[in-house]
PANUZA-46815 format. One record per atom (N, C-alpha, C): residue number from 1; residue in three letters; y, x, z; atom name. Coordinates in steps of 0.2 Angstrom, whole numbers. Layout:
PANUZA-46815
     i    aa      py      px      pz   at
   NUM   ALA       Y       X       Z   CA
...
END
This chain:
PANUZA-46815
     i    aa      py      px      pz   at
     1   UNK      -6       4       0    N
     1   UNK       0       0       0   CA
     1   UNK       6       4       0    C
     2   UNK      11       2      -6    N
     2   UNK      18       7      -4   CA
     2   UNK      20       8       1    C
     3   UNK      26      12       2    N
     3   UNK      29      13       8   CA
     3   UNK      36      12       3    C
     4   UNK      41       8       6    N
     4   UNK      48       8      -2   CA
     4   UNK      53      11       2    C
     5   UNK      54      15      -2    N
     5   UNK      60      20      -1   CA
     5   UNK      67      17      -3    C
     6   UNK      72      17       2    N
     6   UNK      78      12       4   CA
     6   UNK      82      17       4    C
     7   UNK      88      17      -2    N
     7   UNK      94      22      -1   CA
     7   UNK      98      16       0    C
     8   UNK     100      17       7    N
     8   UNK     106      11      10   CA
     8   UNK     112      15       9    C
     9   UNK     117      13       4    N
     9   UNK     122      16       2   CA
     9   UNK     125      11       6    C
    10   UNK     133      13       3    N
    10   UNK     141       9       6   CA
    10   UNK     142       5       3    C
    11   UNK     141       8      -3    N
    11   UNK     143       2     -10   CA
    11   UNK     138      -2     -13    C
    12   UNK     132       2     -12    N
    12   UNK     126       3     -18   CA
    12   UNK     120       4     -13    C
    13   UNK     114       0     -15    N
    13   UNK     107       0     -12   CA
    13   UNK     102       4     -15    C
    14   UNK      98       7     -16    N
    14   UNK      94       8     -23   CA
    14   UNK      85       8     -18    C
    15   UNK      82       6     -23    N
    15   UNK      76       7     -19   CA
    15   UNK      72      11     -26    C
    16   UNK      65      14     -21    N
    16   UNK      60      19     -25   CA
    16   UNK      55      20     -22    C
    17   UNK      49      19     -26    N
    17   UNK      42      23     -20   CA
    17   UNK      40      27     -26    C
    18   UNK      34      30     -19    N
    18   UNK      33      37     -23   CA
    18   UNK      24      37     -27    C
    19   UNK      24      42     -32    N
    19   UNK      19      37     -35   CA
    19   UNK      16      47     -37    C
    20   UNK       9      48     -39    N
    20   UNK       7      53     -41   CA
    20   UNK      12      59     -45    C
    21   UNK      17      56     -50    N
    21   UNK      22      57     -52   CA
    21   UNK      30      59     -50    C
    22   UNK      28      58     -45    N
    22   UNK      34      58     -39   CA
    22   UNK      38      52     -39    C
    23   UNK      43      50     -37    N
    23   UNK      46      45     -35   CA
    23   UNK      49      41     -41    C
    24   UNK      47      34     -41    N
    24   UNK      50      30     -47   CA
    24   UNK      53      25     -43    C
    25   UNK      59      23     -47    N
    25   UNK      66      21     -46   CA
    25   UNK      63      13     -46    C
    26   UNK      66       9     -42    N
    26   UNK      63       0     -46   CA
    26   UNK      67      -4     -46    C
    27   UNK      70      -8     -49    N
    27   UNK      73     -14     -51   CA
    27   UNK      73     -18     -49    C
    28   UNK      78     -22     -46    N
    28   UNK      79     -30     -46   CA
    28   UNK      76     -35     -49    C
    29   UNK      77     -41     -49    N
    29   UNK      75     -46     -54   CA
    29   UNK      80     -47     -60    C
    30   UNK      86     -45     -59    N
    30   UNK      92     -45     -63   CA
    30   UNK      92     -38     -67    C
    31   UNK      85     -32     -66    N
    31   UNK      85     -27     -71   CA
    31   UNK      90     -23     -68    C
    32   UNK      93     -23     -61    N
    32   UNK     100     -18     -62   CA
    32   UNK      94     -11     -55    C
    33   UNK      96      -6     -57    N
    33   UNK      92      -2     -52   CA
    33   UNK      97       1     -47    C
    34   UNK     104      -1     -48    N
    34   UNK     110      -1     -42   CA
    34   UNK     111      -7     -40    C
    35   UNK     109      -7     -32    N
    35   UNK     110     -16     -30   CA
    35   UNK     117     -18     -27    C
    36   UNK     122     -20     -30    N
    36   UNK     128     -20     -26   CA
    36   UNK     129     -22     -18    C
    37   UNK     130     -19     -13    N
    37   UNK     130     -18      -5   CA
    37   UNK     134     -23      -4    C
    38   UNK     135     -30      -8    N
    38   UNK     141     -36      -5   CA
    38   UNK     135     -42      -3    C
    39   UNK     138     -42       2    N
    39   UNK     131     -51       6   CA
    39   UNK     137     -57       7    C
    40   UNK     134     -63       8    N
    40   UNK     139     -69       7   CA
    40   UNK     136     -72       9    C
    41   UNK     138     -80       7    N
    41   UNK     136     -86       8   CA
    41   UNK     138     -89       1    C
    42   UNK     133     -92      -2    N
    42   UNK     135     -98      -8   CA
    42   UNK     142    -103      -6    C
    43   UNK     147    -105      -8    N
    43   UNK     151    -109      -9   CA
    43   UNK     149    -114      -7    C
    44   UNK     144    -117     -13    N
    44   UNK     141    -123     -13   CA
    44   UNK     134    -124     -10    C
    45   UNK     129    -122     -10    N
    45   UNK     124    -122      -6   CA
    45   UNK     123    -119       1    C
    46   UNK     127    -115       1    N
    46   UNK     131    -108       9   CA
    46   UNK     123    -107       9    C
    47   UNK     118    -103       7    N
    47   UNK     114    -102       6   CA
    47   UNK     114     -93       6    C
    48   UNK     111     -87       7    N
    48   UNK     115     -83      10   CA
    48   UNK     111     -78       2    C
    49   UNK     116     -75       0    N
    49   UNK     117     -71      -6   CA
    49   UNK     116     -63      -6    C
    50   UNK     115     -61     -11    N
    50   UNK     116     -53     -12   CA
    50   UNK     119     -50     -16    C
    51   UNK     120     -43     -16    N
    51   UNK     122     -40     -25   CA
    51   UNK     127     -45     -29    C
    52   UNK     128     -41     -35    N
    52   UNK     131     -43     -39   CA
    52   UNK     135     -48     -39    C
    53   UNK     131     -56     -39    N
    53   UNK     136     -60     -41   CA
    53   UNK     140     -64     -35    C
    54   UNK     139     -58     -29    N
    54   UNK     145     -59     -22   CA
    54   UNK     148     -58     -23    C
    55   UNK     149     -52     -29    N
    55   UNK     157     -49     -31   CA
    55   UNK     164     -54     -31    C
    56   UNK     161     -59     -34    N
    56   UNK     167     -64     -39   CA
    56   UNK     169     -69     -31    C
    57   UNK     163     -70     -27    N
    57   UNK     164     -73     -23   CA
    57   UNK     168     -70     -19    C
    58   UNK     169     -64     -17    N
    58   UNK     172     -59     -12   CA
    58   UNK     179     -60     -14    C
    59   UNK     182     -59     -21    N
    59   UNK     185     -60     -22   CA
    59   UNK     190     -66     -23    C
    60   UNK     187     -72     -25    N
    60   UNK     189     -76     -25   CA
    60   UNK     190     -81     -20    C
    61   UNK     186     -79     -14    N
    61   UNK     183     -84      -8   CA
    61   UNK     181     -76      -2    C
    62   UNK     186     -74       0    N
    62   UNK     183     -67       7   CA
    62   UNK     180     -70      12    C
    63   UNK     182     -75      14    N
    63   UNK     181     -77      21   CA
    63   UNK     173     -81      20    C
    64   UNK     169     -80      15    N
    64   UNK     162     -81      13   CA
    64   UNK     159     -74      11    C
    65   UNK     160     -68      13    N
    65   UNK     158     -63      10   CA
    65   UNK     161     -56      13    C
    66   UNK     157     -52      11    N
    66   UNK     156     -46      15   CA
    66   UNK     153     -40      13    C
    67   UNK     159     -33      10    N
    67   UNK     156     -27       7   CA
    67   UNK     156     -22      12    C
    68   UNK     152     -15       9    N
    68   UNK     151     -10      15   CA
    68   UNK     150     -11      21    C
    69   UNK     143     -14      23    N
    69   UNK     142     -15      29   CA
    69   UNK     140     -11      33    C
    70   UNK     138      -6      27    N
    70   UNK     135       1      31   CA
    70   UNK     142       5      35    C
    71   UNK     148       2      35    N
    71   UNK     155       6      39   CA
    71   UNK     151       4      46    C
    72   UNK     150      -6      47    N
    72   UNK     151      -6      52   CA
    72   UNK     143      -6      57    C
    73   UNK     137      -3      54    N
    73   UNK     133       0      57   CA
    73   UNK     135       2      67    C
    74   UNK     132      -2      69    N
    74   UNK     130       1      77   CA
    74   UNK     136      -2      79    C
    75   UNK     141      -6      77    N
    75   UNK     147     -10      82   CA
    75   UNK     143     -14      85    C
    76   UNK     147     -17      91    N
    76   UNK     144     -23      94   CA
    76   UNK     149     -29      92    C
    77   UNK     147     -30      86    N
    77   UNK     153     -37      83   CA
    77   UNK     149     -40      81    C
    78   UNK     155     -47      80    N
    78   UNK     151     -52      74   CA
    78   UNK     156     -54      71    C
    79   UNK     152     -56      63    N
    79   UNK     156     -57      57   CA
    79   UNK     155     -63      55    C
    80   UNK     163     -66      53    N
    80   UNK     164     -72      51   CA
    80   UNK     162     -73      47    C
    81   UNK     158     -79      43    N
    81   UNK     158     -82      38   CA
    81   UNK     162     -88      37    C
    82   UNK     164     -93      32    N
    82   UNK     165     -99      33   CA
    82   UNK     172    -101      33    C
    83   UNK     175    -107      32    N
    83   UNK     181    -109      31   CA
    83   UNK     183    -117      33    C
    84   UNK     190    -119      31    N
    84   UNK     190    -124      33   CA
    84   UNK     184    -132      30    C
    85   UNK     181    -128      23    N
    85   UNK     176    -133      19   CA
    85   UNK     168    -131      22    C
    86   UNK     169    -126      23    N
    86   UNK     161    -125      26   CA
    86   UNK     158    -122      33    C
    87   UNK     155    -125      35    N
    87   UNK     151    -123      44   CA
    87   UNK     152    -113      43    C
    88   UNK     158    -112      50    N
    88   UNK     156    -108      51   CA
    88   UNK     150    -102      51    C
    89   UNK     147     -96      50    N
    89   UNK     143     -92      52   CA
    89   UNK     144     -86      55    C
    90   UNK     142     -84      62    N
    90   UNK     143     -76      64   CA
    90   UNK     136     -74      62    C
    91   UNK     137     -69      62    N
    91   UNK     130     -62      61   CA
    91   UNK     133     -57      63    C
    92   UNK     129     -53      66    N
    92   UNK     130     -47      68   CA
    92   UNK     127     -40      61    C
    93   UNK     131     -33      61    N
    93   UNK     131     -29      55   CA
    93   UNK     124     -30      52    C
    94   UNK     118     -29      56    N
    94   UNK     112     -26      55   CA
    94   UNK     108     -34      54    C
    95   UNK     110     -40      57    N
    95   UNK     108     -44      52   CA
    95   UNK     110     -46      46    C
    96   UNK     116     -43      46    N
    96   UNK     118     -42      37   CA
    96   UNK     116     -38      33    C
    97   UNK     114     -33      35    N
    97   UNK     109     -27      32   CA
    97   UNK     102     -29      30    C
    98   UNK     102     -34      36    N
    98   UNK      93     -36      34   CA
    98   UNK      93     -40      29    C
    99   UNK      97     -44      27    N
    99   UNK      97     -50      23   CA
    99   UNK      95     -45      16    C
   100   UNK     101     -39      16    N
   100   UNK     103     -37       9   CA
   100   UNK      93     -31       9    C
   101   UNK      90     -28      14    N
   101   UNK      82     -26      14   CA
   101   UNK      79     -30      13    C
   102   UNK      79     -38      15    N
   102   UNK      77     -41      12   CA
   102   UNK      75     -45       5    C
   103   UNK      80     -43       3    N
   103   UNK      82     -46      -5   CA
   103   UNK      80     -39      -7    C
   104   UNK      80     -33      -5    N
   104   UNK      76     -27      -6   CA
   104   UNK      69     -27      -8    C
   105   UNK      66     -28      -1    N
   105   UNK      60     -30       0   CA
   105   UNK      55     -36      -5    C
   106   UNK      59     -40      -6    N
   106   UNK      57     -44     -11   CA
   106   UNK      57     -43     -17    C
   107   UNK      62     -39     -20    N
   107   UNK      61     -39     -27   CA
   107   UNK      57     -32     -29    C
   108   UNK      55     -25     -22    N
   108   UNK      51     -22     -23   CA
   108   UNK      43     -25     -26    C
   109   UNK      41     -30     -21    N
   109   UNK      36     -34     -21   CA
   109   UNK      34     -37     -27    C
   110   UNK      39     -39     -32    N
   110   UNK      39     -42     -36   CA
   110   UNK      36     -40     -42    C
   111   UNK      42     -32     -43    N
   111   UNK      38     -28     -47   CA
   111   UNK      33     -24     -46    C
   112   UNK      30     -22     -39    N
   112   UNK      23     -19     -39   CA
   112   UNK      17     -23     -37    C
   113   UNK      19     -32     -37    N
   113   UNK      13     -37     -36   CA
   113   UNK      11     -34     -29    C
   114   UNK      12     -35     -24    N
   114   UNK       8     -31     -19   CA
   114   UNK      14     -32     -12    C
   115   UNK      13     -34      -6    N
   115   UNK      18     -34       0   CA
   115   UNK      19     -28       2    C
   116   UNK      24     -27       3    N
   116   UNK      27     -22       5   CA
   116   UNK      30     -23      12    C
   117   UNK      27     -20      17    N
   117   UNK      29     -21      24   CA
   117   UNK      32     -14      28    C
   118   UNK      30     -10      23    N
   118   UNK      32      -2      28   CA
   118   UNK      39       1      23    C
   119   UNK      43       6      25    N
   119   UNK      49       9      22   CA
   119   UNK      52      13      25    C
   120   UNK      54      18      22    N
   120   UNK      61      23      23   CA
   120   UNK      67      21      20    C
   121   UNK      73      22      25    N
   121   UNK      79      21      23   CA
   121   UNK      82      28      24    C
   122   UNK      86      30      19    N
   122   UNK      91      35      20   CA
   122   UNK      98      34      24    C
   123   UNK     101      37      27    N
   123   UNK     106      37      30   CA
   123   UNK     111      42      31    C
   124   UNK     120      43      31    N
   124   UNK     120      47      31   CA
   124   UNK     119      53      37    C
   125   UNK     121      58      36    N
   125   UNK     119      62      41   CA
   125   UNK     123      63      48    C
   126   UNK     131      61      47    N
   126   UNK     135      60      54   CA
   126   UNK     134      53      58    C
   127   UNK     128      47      54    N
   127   UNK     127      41      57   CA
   127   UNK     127      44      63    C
   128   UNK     130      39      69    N
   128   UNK     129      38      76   CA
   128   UNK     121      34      77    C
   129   UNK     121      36      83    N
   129   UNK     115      35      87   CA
   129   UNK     113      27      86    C
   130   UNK     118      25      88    N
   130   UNK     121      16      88   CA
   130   UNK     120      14      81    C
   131   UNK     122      17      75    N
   131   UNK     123      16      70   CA
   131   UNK     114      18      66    C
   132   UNK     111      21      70    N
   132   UNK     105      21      67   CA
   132   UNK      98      17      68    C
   133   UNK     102      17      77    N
   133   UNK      95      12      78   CA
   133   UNK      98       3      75    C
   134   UNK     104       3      74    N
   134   UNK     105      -3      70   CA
   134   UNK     101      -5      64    C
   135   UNK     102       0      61    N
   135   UNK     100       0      55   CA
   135   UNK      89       0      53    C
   136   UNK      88       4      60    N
   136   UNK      80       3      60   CA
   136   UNK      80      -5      62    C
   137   UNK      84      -8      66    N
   137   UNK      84     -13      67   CA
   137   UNK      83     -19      62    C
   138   UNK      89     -17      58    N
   138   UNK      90     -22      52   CA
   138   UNK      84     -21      46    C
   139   UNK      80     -16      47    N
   139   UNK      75     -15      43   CA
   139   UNK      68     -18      45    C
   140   UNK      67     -20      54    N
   140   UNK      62     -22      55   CA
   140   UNK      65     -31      57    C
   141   UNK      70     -32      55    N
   141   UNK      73     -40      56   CA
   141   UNK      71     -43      49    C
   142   UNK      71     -37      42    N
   142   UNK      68     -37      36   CA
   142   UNK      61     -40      35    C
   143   UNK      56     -36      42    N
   143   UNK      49     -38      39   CA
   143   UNK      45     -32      38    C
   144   UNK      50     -27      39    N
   144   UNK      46     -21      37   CA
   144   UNK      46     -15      44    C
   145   UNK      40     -10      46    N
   145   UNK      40      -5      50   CA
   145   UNK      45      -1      46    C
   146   UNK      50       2      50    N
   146   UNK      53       9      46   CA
   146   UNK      50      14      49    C
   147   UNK      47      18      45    N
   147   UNK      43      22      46   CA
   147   UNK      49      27      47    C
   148   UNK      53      28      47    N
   148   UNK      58      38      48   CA
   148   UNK      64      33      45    C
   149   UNK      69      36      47    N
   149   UNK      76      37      45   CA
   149   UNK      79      44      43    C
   150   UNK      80      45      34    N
   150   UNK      81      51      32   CA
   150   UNK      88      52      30    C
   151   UNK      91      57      35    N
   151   UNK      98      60      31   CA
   151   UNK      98      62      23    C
   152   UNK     103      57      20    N
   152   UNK     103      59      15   CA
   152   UNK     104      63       9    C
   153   UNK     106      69      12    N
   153   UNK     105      78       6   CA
   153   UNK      99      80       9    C
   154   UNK      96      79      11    N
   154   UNK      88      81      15   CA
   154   UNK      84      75      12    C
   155   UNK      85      68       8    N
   155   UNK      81      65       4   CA
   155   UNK      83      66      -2    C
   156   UNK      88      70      -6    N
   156   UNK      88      71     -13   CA
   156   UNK      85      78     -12    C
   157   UNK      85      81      -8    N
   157   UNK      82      88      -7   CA
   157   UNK      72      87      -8    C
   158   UNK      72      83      -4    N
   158   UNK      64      82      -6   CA
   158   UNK      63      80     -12    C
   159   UNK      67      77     -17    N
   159   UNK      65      70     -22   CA
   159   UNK      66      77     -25    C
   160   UNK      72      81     -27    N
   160   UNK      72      86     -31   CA
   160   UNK      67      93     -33    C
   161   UNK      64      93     -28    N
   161   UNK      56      96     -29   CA
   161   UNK      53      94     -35    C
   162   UNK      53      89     -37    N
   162   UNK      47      85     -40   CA
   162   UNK      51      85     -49    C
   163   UNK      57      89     -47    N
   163   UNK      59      89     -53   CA
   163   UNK      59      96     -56    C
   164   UNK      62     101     -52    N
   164   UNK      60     107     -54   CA
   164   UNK      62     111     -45    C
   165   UNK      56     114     -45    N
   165   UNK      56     117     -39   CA
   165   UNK      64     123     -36    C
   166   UNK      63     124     -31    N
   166   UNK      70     124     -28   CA
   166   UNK      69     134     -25    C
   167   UNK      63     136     -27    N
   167   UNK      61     141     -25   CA
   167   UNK      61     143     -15    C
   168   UNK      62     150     -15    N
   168   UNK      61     150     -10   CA
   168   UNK      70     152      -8    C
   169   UNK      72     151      -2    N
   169   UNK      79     154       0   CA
   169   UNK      84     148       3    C
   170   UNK      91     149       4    N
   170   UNK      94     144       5   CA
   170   UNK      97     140       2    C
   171   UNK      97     133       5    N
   171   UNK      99     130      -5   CA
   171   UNK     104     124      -2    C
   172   UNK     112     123      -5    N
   172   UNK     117     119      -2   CA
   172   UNK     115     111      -4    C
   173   UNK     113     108      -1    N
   173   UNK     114     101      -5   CA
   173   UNK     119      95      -4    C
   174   UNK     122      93     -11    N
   174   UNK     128      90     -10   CA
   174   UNK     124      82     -11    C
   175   UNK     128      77      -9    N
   175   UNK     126      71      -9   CA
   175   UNK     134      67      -9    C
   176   UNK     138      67     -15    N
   176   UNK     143      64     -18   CA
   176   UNK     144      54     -20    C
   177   UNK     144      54     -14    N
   177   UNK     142      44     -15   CA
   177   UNK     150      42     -19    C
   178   UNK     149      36     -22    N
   178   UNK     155      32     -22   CA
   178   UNK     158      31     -15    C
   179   UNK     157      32      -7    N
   179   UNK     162      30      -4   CA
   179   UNK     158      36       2    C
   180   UNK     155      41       2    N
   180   UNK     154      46       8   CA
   180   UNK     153      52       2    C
   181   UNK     152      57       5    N
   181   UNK     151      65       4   CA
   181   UNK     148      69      10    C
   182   UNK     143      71      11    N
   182   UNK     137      74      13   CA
   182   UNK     135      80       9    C
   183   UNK     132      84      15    N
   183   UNK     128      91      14   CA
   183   UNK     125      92      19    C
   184   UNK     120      97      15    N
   184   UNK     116      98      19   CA
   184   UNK     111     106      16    C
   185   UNK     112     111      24    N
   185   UNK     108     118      20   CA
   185   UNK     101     119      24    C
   186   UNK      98     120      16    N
   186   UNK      90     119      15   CA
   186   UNK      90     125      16    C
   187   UNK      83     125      21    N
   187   UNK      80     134      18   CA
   187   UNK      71     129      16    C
   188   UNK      72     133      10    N
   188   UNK      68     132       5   CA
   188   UNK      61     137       5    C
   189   UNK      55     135       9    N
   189   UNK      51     140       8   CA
   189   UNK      44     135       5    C
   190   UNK      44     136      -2    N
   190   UNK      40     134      -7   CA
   190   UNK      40     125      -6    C
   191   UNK      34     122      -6    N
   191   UNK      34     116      -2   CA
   191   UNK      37     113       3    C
   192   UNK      39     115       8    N
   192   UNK      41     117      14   CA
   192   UNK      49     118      13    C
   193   UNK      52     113      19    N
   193   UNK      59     114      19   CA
   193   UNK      61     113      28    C
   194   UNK      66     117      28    N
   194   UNK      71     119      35   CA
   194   UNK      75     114      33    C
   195   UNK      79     111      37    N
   195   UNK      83     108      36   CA
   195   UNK      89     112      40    C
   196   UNK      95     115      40    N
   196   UNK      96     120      45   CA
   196   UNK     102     117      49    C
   197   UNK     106     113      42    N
   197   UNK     113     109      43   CA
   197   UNK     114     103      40    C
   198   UNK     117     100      45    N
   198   UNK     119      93      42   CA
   198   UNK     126      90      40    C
   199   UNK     129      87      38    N
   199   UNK     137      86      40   CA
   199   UNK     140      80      33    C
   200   UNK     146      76      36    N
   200   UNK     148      76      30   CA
   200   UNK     153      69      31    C
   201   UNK     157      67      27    N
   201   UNK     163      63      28   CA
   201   UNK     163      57      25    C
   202   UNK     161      52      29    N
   202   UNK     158      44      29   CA
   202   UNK     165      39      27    C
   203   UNK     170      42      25    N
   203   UNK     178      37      23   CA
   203   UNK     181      44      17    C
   204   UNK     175      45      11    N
   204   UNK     178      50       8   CA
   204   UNK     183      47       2    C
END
């Protein structure tokens, strides 16, 4: 049974497992392999949404919708939905996280025919403590055991193995998102990686 590999971006979701050939990338139902990191409520069903077509809503209705959740990771808050037309909603950060793993989790399912209950999630490297157990949180409010939480220049650092080996020595790894910048120095001993440093600036 897979295990689905969760890159929980700021703006962007992407999921991957890993397969004799190394890690393949999976899709949506909608064919996008970048999941937009906006969650909501429908308008008119207030049925609770994902990705993509949140955008217009976000826009055109905010107080039913909510981007980069991953900022507010490990707050003790709760976020508004809802307006003068429709039944308020609170949720807390990482039950908003879970909605959008769940809609992860589902359409991993979909296309490997098989349930998918186990996963890794990447994070960045200066997450708080708060900020992480949040987020294993919202992963098993999903449905699924989170096996590890992996800093993320230390999960393209693995993934890049598989593409052309990194030798032996130390090697910088940069992790350039739409909204963070991470690194991370690898000592690189064939298979085998050190992790030595971590760091990186989460409002880049």
């Amino acid at each position: 049974m897979a295990i689905l590999g969760i890159a929980f971006g700021t703006t962007a979701c992407r999921m991957a497992v890993y397969g004799g050939n190394g890690p393949r990338l999976l899709r949506d139902a909608r064919g996008s392999e970048a999941i937009d990191a906006y969650f909501g409520f429908d308008s008119k069903t207030n049925w609770p949404v994902v990705g993509e077509r949140v955008k217009s809503l976000f826009q055109s209705n905010p107080s039913m919708a909510v981007e980069q959740i991953r900022r507010r990771m490990g707050e003790d808050v709760q976020i508004s939905f809802g307006n003068e037309e429709v039944e308020s909603q609170r949720l807390t950060p990482e039950e908003i996280a879970a909605h959008i793993f769940r809609y992860l989790k589902r359409s991993a399912e979909e296309r490997l025919e098989e349930p998918v209950d186990r996963c890794v999630i990447t994070v960045p490297p200066n997450f708080t403590e708060p900020a992480r157990r949040a987020t294993k949180k919202a992963g098993e409010i999903a449905g699924m055991t989170v096996e590890r939480l992996i800093n993320e220049p230390t999960a393209a650092a693995l993934a890049h193995k598989h593409v052309k080996p990194l030798g032996s020595g130390h090697v910088m790894v940069y992790d350039l998102g739409q909204a963070t910048f991470d690194v991370s120095i690898v000592k690189s001993m064939g298979d085998v990686f050190d992790i030595r440093s971590s760091s990186g600036d989460s409002h880049f």
